[in-house]
C-alpha positions as CSV (number, residue, x, y, z in Angstrom):
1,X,0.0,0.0,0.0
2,X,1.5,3.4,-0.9
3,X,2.5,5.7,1.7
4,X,0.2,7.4,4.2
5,X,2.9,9.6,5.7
6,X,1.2,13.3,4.0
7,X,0.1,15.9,6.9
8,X,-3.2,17.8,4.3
9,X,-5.4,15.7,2.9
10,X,-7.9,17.6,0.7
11,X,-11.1,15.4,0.4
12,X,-14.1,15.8,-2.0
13,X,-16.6,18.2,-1.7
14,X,-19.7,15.9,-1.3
15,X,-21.7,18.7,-1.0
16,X,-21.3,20.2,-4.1
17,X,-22.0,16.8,-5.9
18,X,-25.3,15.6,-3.5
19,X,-27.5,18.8,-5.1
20,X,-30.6,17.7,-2.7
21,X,-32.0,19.9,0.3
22,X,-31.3,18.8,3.9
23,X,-33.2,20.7,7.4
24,X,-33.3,20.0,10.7
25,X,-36.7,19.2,12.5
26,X,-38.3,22.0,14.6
27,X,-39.0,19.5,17.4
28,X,-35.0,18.6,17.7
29,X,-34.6,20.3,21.1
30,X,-37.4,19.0,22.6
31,X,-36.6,15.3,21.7
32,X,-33.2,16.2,21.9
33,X,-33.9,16.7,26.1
34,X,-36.0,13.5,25.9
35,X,-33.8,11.3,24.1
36,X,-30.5,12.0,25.6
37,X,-31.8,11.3,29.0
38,X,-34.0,7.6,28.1
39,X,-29.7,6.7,27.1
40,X,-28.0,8.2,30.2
41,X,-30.1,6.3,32.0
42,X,-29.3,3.1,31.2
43,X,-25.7,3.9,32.7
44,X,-23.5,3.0,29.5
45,X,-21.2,5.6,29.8
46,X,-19.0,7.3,32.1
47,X,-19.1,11.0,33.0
48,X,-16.3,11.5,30.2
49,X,-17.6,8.9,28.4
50,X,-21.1,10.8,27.9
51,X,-19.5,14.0,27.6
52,X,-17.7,12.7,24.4
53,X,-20.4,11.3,23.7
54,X,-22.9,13.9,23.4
55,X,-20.7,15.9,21.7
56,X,-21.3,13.6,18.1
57,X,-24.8,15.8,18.5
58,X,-27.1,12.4,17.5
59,X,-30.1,14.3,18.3
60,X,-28.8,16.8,15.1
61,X,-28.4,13.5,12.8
62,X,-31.7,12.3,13.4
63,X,-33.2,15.7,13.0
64,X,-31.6,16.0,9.4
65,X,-32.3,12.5,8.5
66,X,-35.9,12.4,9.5
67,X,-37.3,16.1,9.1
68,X,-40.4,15.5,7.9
69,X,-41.3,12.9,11.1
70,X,-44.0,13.4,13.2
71,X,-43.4,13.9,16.5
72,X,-43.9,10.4,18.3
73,X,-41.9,9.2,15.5
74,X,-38.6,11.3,15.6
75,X,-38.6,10.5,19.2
76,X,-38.2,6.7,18.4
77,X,-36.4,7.5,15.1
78,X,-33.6,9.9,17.1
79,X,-34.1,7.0,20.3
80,X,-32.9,4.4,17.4
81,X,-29.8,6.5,16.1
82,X,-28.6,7.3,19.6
83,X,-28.7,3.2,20.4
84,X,-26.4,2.7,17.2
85,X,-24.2,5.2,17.8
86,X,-23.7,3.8,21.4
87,X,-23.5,0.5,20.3
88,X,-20.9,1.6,17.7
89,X,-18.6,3.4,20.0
90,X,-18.8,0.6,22.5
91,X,-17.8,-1.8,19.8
92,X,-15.3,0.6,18.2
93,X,-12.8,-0.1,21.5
94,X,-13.7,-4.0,21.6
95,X,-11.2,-6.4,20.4
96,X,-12.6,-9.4,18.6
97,X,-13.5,-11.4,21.4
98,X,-15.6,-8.8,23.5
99,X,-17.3,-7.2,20.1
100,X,-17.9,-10.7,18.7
101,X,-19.9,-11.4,22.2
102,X,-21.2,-8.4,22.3
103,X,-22.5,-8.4,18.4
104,X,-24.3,-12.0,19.2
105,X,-25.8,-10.3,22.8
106,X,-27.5,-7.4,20.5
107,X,-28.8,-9.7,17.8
108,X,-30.2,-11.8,20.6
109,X,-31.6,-8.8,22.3
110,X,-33.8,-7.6,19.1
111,X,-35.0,-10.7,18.1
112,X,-36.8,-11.9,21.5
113,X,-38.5,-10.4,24.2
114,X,-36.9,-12.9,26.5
115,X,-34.4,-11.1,29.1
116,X,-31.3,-12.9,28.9
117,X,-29.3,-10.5,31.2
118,X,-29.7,-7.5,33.4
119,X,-27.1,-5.7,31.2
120,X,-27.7,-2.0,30.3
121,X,-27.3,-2.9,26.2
122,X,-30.1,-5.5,26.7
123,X,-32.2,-3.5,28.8
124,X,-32.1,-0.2,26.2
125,X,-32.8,-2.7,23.3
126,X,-35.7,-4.6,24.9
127,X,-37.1,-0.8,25.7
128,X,-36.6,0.0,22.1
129,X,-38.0,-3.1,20.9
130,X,-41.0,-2.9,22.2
131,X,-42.0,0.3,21.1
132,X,-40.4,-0.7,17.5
133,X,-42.4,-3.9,17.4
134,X,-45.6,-2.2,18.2
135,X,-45.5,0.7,15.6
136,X,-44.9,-1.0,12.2
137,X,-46.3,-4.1,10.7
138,X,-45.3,-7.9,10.2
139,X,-43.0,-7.0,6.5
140,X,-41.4,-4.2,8.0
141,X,-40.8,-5.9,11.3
142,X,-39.0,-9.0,9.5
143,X,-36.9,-6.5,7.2
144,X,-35.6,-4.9,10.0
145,X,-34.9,-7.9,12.3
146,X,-33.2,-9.1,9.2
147,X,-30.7,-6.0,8.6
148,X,-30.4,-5.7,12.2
149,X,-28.6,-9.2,12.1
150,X,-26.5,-8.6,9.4
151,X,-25.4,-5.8,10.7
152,X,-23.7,-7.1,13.8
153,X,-23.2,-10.4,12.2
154,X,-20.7,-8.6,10.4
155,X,-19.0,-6.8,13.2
156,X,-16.7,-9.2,14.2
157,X,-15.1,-9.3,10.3
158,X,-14.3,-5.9,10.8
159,X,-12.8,-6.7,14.4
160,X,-10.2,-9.8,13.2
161,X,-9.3,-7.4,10.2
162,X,-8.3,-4.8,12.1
163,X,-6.0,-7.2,14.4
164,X,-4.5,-9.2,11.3
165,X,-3.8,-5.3,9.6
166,X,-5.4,-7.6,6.5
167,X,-6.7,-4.9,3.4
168,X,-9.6,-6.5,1.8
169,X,-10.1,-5.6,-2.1
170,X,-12.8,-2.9,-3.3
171,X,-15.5,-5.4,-4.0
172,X,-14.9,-7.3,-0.8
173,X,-14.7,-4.5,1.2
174,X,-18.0,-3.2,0.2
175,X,-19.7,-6.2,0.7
176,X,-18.6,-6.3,4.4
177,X,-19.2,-2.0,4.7
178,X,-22.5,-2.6,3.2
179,X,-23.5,-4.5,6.4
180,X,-22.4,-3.8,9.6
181,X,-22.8,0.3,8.6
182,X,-25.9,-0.2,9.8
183,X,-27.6,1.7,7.6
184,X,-30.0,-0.7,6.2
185,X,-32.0,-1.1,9.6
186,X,-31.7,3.1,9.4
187,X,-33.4,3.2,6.0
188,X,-36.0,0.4,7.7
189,X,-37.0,3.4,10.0
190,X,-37.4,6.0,6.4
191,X,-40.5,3.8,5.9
192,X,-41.8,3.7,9.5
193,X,-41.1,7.3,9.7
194,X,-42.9,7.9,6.2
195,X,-45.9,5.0,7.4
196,X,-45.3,3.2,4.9
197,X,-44.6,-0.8,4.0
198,X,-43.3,-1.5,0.7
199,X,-43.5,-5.1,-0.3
200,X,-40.6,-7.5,-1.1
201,X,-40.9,-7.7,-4.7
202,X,-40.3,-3.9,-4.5
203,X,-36.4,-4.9,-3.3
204,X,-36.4,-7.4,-5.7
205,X,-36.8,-5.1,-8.7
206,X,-33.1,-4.5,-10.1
207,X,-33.4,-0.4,-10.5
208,X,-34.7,-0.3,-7.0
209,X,-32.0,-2.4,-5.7
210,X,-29.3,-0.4,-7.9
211,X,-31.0,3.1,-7.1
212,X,-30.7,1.7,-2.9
213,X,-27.2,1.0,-2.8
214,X,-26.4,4.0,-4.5
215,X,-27.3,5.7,-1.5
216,X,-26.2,3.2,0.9
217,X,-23.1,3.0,-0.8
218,X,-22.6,7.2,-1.4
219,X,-23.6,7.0,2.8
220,X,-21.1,4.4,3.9
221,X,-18.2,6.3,1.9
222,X,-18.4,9.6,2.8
223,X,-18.4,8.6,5.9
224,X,-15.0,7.0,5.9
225,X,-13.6,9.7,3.9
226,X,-14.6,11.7,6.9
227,X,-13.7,9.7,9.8
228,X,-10.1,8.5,8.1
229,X,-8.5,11.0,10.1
230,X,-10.1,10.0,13.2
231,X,-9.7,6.4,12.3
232,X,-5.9,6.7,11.7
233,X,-5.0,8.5,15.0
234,X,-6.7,5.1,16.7
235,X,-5.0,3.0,14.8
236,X,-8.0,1.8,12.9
237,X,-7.0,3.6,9.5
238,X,-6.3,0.1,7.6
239,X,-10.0,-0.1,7.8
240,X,-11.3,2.2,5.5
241,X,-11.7,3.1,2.0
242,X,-9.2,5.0,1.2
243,X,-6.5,2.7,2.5
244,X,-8.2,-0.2,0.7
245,X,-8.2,1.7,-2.6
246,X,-4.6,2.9,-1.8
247,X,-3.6,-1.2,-1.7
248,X,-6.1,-2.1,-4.8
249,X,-4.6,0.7,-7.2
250,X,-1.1,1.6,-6.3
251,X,-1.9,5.0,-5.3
252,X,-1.1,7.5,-2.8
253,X,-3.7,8.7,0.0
254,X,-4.4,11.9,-2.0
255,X,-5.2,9.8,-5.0
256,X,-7.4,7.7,-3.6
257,X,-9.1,10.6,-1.7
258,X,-10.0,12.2,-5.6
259,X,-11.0,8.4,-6.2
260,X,-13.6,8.4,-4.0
261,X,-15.2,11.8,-5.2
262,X,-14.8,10.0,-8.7
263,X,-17.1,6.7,-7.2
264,X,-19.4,9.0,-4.9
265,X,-20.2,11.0,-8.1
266,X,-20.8,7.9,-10.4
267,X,-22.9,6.2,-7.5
268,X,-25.3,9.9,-7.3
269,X,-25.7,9.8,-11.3
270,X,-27.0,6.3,-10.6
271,X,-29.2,7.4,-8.1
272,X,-30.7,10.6,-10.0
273,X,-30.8,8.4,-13.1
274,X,-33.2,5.4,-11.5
275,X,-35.8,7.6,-11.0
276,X,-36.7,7.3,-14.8
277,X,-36.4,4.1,-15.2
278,X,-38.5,2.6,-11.8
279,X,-41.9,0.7,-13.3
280,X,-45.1,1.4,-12.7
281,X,-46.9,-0.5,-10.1
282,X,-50.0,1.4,-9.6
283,X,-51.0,4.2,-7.2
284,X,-51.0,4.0,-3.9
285,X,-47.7,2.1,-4.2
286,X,-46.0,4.4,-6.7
287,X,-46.2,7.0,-4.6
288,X,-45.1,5.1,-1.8
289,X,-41.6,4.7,-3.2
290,X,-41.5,8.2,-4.5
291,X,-41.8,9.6,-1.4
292,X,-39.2,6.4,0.0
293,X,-36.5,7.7,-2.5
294,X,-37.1,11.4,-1.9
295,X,-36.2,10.3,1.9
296,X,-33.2,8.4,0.8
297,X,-32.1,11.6,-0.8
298,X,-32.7,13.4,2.4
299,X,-30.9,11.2,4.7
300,X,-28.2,11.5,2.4
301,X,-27.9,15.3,2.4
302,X,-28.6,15.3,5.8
303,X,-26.2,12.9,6.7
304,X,-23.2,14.6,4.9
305,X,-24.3,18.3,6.9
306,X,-24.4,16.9,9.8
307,X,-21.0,15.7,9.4
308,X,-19.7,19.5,9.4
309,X,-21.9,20.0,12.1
310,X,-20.3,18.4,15.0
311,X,-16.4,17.9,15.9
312,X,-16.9,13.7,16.0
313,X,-14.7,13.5,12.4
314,X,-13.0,16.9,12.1
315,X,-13.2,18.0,16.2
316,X,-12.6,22.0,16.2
317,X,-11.8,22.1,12.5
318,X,-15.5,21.4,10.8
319,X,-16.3,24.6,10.0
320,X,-13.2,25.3,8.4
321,X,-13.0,21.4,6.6
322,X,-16.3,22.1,4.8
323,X,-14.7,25.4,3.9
324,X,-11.6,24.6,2.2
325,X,-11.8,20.6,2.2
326,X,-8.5,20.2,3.6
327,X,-7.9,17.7,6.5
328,X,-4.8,17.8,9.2
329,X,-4.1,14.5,9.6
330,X,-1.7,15.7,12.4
331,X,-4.5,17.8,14.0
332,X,-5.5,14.2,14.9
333,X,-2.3,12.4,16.0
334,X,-1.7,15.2,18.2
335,X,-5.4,14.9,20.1
């Protein structure tokens, strides 16, 4: 893999290429207070802990993801994000062992209302569950208890690659990114937050499926592009993108930084380009996943705002990243 020894990285300007409106909800303060206390009082997280917590501002993710929500329904949406994200950072200092044990405890947790445990994780999932399991119906349900699987089914991959310092190629790498991002079971919650159900033979048409990943796979990269610095300082940067396109092509980290603007705008002209070519299935379902896509497009928008929005990739440099696009990579080794 070609040297990652550069201090400036200058990464894409995602913005410029995602043309698509992103707000915030005008309830996010109020389910902001709401939310953030339902998780602190589960006990996860130290006082530092919470306090580095908090500052990733989920509350602000969920309100740019899921704007057009109804009340009831942010709540659970933003109740949702704030459990991943825990879950995440929890994971994200695991070794294989501990994350593989504690991927299995969170697939068990979802998929049964049995208590297993006393643990705080189980307890907050349970109390999500519930609420989950009550609001949408049976397709929907099975969907998500699907994804949610996957997703932490594929944890521990990520966990033994980062000990062996392996670099998977592009296309395996995707396939593993594509699940445990953990963004499927957060496009599970666009429909629920839409009230909406759309049938499996929906997923199974091929311009859905291309027009989905699109965005899944446009979400999933930015987002490393973003967090590389972060990632590299912890010692985590082998597991990325950038590095695995470095290995894959022979390239330096700035040329595999351009890459990924190259990809993320081939993957958004796929996106913009479906919508033509989706059949017709007849109204009321036509309209259901025209109004599904349009919230893909927000989520993405709102996804790659929020990222400028709070210091969890770029810490006291956001403002001035989505200005000129330029990373310190030392800014980070230095933290």
């Amino acid at each position: 893999m070609a040297s990652t020894h550069q201090q400036l990285l200058y990464i894409p300007d995602f913005l410029s290429i995602c043309n698509l409106p992103s707000n915030t909800h005008p309830l996010e303060d109020v389910v902001r207070r709401e939310t953030e206390e339902w998780i602190r009082s589960y006990g996860l997280f130290s006082d530092d802990q919470w306090e580095k917590f908090l500052r990733s501002d989920v509350p602000r993710f969920a309100s740019r993801t899921f704007p057009y929500a109804g009340y009831e329904k942010l709540r659970n949406c933003t109740d949702f994000c704030l459990l991943v994200f825990a879950l995440d950072d929890i994971t994200d200092d695991e070794d294989k062992n501990k994350g593989t044990l504690t991927s299995k405890e969170s697939v068990d947790a979802m998929q049964s209302d049995i208590t297993r445990s006393s643990s705080a994780g189980e307890r907050m999932i349970k109390d999500y569950r519930a609420r989950f399991f009550k609001s949408v119906g049976p397709t929907l349900w099975r969907r998500f208890l699907q994804d949610w699987e996957a997703t932490f089914k594929a944890l521990p991959k990520e966990l033994e690659l980062r000990e062996s310092n392996e670099v998977l190629s592009i296309k395996e790498y995707t396939l593993v990114r594509r699940e445990n991002c953990a963004l499927r079971v957060g496009f599970t919650h666009i429909e629920y937050a839409l009230g909406i159900e759309l049938p499996d033979e929906v997923y199974e048409n091929s311009v859905f499926n291309e027009m989905y990943l699109a965005v899944l796979d446009m979400s999933w990269l930015s987002n490393d592009v973003h967090s590389y610095g972060k990632e590299l300082a912890k010692g985590h940067g082998r597991w990325n993108y950038l590095s695995v396109v470095m290995q894959e092509l022979s390239i330096d980290l700035q040329a595999a930084a351009d890459y990924s603007g190259i990809k993320f705008r081939e993957l958004y002209d796929r996106f913009m380009d479906g919508r033509s070519r989706l059949p017709l299935r007849g109204k009321p379902l036509d309209s259901d996943i025209v109004a599904f896509f349009e919230a893909l497009g927000i989520w993405l928008a709102g996804n790659l705002q929020w990222s400028f929005e709070m210091p969890r990739y770029f810490g006291a440099h956001c403002d001035d990243v989505k200005l000129t696009h330029i990373v310190d990579l030392g800014s980070f080794r230095k933290s």
